[in-house]
DOROGU-640886 format. One record per residue: z, x negated, y of N, C-alpha, C in turn; residue in three letters; residue number from 1. Coordinates in Angstrom, 1 decimal, decimal comma. Layout:
BEGIN
REC     nw     nu     nv    caw    cau    cav     cw     cu     cv res   n
REC      Z      X      Y      Z      X      Y      Z      X      Y ALA NUM
...
//
This chain:
BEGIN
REC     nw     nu     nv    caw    cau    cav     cw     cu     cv res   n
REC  257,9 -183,7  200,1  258,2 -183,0  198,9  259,0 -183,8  198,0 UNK   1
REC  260,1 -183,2  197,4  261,0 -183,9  196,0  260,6 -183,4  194,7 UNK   2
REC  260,4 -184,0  194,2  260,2 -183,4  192,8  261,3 -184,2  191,8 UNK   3
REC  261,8 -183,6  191,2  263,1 -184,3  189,9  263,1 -183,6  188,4 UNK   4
REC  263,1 -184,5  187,6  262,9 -184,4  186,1  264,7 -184,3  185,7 UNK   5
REC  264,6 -183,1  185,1  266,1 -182,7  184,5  266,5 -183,1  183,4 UNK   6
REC  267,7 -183,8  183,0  268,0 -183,9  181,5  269,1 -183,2  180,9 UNK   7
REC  269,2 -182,2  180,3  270,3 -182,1  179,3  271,7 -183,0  178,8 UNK   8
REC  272,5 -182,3  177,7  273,0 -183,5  177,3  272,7 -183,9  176,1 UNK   9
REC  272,6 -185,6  176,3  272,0 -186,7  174,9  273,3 -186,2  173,6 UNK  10
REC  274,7 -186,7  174,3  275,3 -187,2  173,2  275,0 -188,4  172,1 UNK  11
REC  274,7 -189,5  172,8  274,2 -190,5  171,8  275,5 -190,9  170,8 UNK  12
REC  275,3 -191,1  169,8  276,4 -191,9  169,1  275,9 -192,7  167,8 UNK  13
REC  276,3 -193,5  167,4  275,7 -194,2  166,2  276,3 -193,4  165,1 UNK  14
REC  277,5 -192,9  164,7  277,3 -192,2  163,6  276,6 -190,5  163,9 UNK  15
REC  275,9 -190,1  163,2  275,1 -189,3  163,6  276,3 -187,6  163,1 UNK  16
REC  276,0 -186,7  164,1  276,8 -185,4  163,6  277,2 -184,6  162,7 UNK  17
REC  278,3 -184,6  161,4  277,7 -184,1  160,5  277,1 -183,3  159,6 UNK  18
REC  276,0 -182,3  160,7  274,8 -181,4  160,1  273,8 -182,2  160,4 UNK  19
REC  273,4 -183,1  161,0  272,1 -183,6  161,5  272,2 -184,7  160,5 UNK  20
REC  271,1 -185,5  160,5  270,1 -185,8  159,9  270,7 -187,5  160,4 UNK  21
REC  270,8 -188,8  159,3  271,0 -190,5  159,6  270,2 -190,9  161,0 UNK  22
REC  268,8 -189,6  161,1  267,9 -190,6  161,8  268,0 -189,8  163,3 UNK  23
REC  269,2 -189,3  163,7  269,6 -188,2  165,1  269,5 -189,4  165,9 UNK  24
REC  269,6 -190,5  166,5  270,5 -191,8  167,4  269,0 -192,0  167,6 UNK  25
REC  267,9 -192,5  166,4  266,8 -192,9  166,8  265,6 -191,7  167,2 UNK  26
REC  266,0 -190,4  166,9  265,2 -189,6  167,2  265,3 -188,9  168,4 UNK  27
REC  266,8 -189,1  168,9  267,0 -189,0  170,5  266,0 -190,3  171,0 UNK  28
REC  266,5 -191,5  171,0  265,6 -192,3  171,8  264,3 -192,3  171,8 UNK  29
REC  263,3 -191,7  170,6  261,8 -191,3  171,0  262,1 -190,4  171,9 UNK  30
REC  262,8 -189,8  171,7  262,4 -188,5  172,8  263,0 -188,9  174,1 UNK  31
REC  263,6 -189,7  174,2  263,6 -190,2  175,4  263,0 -191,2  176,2 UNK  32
REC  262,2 -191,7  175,4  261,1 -192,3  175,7  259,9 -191,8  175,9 UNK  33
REC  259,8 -190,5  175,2  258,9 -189,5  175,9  259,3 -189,0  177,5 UNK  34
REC  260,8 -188,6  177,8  261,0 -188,7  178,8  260,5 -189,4  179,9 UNK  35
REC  260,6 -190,9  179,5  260,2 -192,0  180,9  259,0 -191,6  180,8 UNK  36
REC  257,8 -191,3  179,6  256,5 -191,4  180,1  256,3 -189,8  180,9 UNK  37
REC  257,1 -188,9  180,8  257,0 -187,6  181,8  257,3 -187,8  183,2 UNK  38
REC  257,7 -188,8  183,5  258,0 -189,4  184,8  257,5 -189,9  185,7 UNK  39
REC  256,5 -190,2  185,4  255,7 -191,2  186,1  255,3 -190,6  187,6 UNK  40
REC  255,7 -189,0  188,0  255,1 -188,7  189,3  256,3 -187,6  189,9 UNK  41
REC  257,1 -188,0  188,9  258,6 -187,4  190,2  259,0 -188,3  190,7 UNK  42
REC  260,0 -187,7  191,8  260,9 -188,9  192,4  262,2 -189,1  191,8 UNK  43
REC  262,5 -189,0  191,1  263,7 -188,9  190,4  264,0 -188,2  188,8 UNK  44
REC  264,8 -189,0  188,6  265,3 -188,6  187,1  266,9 -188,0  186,9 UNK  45
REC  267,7 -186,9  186,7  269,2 -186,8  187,3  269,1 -186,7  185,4 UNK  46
REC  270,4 -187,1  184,8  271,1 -186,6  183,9  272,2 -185,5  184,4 UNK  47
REC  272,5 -184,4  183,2  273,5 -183,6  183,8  274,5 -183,8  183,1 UNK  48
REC  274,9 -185,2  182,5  276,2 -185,4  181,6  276,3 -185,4  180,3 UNK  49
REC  277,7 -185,7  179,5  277,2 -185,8  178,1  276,4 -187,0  177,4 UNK  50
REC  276,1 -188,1  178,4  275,2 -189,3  177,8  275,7 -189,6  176,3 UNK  51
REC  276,5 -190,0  176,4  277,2 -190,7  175,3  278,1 -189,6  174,3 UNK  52
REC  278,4 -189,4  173,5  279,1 -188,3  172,7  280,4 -189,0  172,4 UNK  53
REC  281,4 -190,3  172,0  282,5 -190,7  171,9  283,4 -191,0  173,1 UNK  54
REC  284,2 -190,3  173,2  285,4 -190,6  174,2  285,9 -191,7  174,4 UNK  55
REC  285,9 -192,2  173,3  286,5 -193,3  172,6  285,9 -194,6  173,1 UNK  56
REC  285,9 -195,8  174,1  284,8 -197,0  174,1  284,7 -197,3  173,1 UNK  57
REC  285,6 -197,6  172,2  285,0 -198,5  170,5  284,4 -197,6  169,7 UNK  58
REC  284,5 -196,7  169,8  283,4 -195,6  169,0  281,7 -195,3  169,3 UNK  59
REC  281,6 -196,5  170,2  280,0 -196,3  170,7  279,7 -198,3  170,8 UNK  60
REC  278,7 -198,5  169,9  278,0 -199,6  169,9  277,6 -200,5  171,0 UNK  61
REC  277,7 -201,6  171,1  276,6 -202,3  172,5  275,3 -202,6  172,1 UNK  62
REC  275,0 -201,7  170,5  273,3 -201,9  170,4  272,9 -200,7  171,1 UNK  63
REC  273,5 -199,3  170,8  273,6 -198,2  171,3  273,7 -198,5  173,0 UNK  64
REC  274,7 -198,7  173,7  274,5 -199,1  175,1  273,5 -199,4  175,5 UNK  65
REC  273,1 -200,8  175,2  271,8 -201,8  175,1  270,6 -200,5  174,9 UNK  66
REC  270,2 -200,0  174,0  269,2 -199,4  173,9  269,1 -198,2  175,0 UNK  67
REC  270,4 -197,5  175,9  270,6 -196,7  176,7  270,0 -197,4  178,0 UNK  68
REC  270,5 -198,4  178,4  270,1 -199,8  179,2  268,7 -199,7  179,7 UNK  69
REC  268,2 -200,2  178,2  266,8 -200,0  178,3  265,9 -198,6  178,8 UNK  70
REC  266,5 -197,7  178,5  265,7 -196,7  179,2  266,2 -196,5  180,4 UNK  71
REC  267,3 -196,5  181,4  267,2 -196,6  182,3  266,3 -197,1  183,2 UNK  72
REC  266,3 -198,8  182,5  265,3 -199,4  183,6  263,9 -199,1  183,1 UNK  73
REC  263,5 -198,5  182,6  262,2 -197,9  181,9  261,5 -197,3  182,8 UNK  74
REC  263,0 -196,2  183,6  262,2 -195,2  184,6  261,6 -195,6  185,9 UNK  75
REC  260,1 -195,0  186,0  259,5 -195,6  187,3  260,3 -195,0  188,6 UNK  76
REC  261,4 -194,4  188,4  262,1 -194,2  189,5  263,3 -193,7  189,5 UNK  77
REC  264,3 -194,0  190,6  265,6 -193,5  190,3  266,3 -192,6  189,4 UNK  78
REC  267,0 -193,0  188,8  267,8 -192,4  188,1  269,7 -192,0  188,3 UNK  79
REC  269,9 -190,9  187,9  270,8 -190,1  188,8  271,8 -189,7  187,4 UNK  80
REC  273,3 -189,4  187,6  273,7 -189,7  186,6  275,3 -188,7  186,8 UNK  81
REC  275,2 -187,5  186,6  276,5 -186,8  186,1  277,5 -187,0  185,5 UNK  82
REC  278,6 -187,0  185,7  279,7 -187,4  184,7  279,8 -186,2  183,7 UNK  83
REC  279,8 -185,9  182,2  280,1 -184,8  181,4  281,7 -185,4  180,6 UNK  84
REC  281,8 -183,9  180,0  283,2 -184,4  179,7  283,5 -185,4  178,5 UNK  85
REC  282,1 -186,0  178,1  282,1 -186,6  176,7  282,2 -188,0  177,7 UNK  86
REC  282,0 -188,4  178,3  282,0 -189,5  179,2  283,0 -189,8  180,4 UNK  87
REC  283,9 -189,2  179,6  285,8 -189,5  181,2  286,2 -189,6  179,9 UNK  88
REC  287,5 -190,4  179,8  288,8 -190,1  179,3  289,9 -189,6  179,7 UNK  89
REC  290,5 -188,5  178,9  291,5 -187,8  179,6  291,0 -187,0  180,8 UNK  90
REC  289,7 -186,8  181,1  289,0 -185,9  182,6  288,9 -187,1  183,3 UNK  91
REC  289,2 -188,1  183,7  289,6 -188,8  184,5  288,2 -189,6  185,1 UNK  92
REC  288,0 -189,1  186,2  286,2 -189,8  186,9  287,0 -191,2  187,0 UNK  93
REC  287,5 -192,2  187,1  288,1 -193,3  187,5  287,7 -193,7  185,9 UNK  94
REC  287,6 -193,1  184,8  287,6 -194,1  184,0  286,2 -194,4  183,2 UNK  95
REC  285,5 -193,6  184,0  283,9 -194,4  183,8  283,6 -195,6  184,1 UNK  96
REC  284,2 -196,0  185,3  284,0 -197,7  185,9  285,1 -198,6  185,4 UNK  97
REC  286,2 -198,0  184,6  287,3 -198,5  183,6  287,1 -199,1  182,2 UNK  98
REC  286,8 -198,1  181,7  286,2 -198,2  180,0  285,2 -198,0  179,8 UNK  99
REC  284,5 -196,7  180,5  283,0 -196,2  179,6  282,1 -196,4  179,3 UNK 100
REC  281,0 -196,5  178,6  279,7 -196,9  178,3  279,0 -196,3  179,5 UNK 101
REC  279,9 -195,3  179,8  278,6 -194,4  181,0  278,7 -195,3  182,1 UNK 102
REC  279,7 -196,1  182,4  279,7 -197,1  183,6  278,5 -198,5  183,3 UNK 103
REC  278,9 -198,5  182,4  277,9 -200,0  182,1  276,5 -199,5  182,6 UNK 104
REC  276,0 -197,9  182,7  274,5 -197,5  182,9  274,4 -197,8  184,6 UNK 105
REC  275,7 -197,8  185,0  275,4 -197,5  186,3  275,8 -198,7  187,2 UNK 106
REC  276,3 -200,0  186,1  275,7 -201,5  186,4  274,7 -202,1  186,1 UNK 107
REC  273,5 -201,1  185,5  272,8 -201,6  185,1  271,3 -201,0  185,8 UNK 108
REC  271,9 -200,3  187,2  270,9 -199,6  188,0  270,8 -198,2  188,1 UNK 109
REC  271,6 -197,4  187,5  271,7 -196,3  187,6  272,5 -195,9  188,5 UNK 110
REC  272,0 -194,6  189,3  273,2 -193,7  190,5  273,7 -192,9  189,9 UNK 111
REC  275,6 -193,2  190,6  276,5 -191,8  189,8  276,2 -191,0  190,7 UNK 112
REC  276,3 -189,5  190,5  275,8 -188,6  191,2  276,4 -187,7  191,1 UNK 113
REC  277,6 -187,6  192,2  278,9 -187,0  192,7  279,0 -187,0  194,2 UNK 114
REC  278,9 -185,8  194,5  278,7 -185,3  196,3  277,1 -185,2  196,0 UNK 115
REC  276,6 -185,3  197,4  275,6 -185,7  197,8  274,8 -187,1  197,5 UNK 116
REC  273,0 -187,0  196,8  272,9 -188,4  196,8  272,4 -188,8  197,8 UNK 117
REC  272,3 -190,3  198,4  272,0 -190,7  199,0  270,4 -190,5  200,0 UNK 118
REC  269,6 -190,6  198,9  268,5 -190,1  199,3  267,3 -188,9  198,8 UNK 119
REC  268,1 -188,2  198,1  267,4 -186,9  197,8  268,1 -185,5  197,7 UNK 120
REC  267,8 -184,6  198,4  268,8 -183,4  198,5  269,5 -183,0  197,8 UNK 121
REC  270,2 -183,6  196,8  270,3 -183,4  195,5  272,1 -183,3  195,1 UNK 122
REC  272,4 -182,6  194,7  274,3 -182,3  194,9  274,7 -182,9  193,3 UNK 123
REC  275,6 -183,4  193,1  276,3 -183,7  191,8  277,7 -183,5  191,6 UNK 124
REC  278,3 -182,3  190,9  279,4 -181,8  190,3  279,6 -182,6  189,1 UNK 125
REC  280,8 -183,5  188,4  281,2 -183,7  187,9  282,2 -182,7  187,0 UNK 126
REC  282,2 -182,6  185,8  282,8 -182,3  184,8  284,2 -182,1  185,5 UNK 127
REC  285,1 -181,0  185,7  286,3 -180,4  186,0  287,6 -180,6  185,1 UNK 128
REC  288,9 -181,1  184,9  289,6 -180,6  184,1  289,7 -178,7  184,2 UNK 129
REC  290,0 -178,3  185,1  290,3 -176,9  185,3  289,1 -176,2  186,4 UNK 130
REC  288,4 -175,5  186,0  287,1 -175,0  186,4  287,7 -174,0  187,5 UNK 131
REC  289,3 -173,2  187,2  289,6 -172,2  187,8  290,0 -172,2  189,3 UNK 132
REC  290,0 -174,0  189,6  289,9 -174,2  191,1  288,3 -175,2  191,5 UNK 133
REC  287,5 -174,5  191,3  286,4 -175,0  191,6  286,3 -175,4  193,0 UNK 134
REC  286,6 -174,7  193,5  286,1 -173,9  195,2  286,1 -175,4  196,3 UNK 135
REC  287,4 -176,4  195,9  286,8 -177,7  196,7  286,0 -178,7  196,4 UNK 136
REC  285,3 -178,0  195,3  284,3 -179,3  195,2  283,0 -178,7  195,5 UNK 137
REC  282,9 -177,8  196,4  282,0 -177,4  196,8  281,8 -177,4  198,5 UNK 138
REC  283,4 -177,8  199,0  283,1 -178,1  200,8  282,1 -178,6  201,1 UNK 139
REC  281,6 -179,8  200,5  281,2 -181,0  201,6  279,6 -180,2  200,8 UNK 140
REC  279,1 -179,6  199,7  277,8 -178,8  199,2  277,6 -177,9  200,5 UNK 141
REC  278,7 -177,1  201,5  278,0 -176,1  202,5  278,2 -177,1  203,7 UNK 142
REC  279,1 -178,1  203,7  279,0 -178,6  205,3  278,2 -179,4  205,4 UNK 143
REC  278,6 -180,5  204,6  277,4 -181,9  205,1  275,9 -181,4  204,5 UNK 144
REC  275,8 -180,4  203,8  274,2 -180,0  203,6  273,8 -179,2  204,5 UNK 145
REC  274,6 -178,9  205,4  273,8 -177,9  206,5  273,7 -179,0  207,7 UNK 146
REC  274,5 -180,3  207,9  274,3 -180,9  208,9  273,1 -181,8  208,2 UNK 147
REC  272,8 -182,2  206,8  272,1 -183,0  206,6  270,5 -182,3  206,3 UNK 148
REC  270,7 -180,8  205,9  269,3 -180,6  205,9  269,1 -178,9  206,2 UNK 149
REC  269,4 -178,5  206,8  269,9 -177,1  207,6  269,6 -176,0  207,2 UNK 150
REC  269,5 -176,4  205,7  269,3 -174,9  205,1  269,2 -175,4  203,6 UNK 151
REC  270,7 -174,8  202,6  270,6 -175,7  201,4  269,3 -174,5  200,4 UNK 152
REC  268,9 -173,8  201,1  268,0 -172,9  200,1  267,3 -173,9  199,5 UNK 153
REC  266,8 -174,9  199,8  265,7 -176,1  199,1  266,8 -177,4  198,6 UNK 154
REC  267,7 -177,2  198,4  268,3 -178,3  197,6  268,8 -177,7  196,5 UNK 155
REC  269,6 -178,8  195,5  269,7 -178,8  194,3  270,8 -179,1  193,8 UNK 156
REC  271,8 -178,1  193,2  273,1 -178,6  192,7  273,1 -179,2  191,4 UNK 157
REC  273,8 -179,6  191,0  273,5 -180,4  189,3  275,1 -180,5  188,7 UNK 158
REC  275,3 -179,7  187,9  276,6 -179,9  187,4  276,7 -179,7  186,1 UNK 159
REC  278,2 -179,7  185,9  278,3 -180,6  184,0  279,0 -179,3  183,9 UNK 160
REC  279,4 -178,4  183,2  280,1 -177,0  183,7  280,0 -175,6  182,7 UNK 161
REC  281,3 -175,1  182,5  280,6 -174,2  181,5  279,9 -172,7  182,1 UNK 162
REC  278,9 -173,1  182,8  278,4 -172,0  183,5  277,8 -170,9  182,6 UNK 163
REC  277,8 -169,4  182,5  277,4 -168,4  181,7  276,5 -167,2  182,1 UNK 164
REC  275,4 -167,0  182,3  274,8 -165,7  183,2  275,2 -164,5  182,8 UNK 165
REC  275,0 -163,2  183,6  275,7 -162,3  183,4  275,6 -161,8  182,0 UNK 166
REC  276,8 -161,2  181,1  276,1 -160,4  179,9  276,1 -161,7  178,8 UNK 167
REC  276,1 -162,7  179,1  276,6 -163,8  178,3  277,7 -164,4  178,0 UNK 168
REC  278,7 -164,6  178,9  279,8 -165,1  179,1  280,5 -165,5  178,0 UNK 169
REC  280,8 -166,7  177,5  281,7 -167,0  176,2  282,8 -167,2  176,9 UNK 170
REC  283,6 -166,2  176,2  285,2 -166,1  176,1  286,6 -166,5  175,9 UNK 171
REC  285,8 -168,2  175,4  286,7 -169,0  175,4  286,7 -170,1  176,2 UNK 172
REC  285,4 -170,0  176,8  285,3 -171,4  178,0  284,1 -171,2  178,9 UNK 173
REC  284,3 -170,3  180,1  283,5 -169,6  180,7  283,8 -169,7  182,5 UNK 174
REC  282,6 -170,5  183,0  282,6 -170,2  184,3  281,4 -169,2  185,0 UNK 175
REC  281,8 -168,1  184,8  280,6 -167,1  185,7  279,5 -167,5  186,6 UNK 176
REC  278,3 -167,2  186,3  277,4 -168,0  187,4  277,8 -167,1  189,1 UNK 177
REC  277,9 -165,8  189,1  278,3 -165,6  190,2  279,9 -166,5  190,8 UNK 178
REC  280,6 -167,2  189,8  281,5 -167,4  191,1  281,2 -168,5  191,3 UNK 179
REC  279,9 -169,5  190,8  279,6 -170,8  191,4  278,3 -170,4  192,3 UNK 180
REC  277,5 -169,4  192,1  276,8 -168,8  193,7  277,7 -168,6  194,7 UNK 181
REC  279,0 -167,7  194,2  279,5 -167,6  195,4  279,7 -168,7  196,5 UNK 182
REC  280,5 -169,8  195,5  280,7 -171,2  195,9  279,7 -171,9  196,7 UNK 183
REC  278,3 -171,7  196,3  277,6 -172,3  196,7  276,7 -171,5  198,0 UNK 184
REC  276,9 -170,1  197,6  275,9 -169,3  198,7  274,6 -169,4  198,9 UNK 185
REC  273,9 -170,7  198,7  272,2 -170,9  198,7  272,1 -171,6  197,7 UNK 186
REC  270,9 -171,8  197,5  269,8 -173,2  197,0  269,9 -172,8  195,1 UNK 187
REC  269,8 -173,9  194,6  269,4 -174,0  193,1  270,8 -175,0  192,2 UNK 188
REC  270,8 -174,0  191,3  272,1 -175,1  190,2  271,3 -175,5  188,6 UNK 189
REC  271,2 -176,7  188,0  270,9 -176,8  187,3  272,2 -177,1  186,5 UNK 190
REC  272,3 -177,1  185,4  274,0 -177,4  184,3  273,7 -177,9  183,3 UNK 191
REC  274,2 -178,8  183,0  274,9 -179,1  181,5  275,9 -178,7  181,0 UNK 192
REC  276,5 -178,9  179,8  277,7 -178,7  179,2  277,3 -177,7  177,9 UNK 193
REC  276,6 -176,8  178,4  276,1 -175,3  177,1  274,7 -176,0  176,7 UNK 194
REC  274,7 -176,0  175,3  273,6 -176,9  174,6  273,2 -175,6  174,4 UNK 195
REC  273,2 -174,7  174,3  272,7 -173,5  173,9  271,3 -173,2  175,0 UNK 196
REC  270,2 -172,4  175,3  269,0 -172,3  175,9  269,5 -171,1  176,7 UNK 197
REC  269,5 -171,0  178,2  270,2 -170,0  179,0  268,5 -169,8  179,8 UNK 198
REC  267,5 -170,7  180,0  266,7 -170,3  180,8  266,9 -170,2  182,3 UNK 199
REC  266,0 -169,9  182,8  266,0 -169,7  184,7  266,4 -168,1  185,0 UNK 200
REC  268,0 -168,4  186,0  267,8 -166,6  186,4  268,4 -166,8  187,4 UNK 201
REC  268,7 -166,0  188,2  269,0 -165,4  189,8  270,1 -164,6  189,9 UNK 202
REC  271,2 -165,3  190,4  272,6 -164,8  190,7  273,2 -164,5  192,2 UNK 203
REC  273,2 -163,5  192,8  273,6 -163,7  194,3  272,8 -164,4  195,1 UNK 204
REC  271,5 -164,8  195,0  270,8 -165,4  196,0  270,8 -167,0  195,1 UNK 205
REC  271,4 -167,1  194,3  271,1 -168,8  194,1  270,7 -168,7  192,2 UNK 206
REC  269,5 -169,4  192,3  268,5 -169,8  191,4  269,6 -170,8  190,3 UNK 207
REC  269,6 -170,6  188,8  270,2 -171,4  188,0  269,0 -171,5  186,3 UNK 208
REC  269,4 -173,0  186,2  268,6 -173,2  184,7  269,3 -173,6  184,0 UNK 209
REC  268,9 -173,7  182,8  269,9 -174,3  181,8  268,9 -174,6  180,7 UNK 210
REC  268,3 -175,5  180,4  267,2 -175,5  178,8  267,7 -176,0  177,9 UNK 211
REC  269,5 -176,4  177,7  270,0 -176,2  176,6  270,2 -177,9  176,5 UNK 212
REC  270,9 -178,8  175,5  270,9 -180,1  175,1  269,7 -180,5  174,5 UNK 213
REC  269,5 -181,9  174,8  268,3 -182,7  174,8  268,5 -182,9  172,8 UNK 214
REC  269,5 -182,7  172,6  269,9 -182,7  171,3  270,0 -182,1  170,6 UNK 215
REC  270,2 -181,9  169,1  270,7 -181,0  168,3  271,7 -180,9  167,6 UNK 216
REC  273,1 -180,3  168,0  274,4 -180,9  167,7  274,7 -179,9  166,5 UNK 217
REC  273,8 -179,3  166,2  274,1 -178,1  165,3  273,4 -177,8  164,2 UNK 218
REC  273,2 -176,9  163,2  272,1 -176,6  162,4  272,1 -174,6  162,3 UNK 219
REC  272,7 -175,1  163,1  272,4 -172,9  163,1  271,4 -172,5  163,7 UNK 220
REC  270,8 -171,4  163,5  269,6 -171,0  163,4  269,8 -170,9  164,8 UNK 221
REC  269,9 -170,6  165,6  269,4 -170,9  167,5  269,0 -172,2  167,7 UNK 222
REC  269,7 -173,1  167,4  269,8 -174,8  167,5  268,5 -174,9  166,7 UNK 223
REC  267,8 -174,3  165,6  267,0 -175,3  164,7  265,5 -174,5  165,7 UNK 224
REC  265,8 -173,4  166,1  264,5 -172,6  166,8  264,3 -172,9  168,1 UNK 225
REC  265,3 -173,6  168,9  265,4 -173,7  170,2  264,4 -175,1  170,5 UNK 226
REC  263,5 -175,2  171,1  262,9 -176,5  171,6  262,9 -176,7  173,1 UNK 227
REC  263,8 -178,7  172,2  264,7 -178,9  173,4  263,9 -179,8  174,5 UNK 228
REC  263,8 -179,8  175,7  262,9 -179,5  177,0  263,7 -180,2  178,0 UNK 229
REC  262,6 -180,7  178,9  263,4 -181,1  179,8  262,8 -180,0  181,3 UNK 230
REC  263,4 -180,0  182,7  263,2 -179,5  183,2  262,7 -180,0  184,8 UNK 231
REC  261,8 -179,9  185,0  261,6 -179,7  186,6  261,6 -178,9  187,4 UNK 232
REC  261,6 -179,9  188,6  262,5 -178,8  189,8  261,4 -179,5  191,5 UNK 233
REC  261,3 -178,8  191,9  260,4 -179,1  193,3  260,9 -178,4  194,4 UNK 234
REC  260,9 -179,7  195,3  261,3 -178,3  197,0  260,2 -179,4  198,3 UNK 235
REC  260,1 -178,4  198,8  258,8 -179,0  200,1  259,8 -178,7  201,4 UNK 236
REC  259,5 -179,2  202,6  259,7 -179,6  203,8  259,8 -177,3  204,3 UNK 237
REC  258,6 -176,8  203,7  258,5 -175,5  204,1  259,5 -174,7  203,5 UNK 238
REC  260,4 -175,4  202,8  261,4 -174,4  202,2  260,8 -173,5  200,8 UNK 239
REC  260,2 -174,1  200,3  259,8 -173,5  199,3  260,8 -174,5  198,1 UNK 240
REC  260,6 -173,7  196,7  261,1 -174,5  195,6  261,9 -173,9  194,5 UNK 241
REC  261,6 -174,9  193,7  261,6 -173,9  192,2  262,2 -175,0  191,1 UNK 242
REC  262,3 -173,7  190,2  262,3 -175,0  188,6  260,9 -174,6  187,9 UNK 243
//
């Protein structure tokens, strides 16, 4: 059996957003510290992107890093790590291990988690410049998962993405959950990117959640009612599995 604890996006930054509150940077880290203690009996921890909120390296602190650091190694078990688009410059996956704070997490023991991970059925989509050719970053999700575990119904996509369920769709930056079912054809997609609360629903045969950012980047009334959540996900050897 896998069991994996889901994160949202943080957006850490030392200056804090400006609708939120001086004390946003330390009020993410309790709650991220509530995180590690939710942990203690999954196998895994994945972020779905968004760690850091400045594009910019000099716009993010090495007390901030440092305190990010620390929670990594906090967790009693692997941790798994999405690229979002607040964490590339210019789109660019190459410049995580270049410039970014999000690289320093993943010198510091953290797995990037792009393809397949190594040891849990577990898929990682990275943040897209252009969403409208999705379609090859999804090969190696139907091949090498059908030779690695022969039926992706019990695995787990994880992407950074502006995915929308039906009847929701925003109009200005919208990837339909049916054309990433189609893409994918089985199993389960969790997402980041939409801080908004989309909940669990069923598109074409493939299961998607979304519980919104670990954060509150806003003060409009959805954002101040919304309680922000992390998520689990389970799949067993009999093909069962859920969020």
């Amino acid at each position: 059996m896998t069991s994996v604890c889901l994160v949202g996006d943080l957006h850490l930054s030392d200056r804090s957003p400006v609708s939120c509150t001086p004390q946003y940077n330390d009020q993410l880290f309790t709650m991220l510290r509530e995180v590690v203690d939710l942990s203690n009996s999954v196998d895994a921890v994945v972020f779905s992107g968004d760690v850091f909120h400045a594009k910019a390296p000099h716009r993010t602190s090495h007390r901030t890093v440092q305190r990010m650091i620390d929670v990594v190694q906090a967790f009693p078990c692997p941790v798994l790590l999405v690229p979002g688009n607040h964490d590339l410059q210019q789109d660019r996956l190459a410049s995580i291990h270049e410039t970014q704070p999000f690289g320093t997490l993943l010198r510091a023991g953290a797995r990037l988690l792009v393809g397949w991970d190594r040891e849990f059925p577990i898929y990682g989509v990275p943040w897209l410049q252009d969403w409208s050719d999705h379609g090859e970053h999804f090969v190696e999700w139907l091949t090498e998962g059908d030779s690695r575990y022969g039926d992706l119904q019990n695995c787990l996509l994880v992407a950074h993405a502006p995915i929308y369920p039906p009847g929701r769709e925003n109009p200005f930056e919208c990837v339909p959950a049916s054309d990433i079912a189609g893409a994918m054809q089985a199993g389960y997609c969790y997402y980041g990117h939409v801080h908004d609360h989309h909940g669990t629903f069923t598109v074409d045969g493939v299961t998607f959640c979304n519980q919104g950012a670990l954060s509150r980047g806003s003060l409009q009334e959805e954002d101040l009612t919304r309680r922000p959540a992390v998520t689990y996900w389970y799949s067993d050897r009999s093909g069962d599995a859920a969020f």
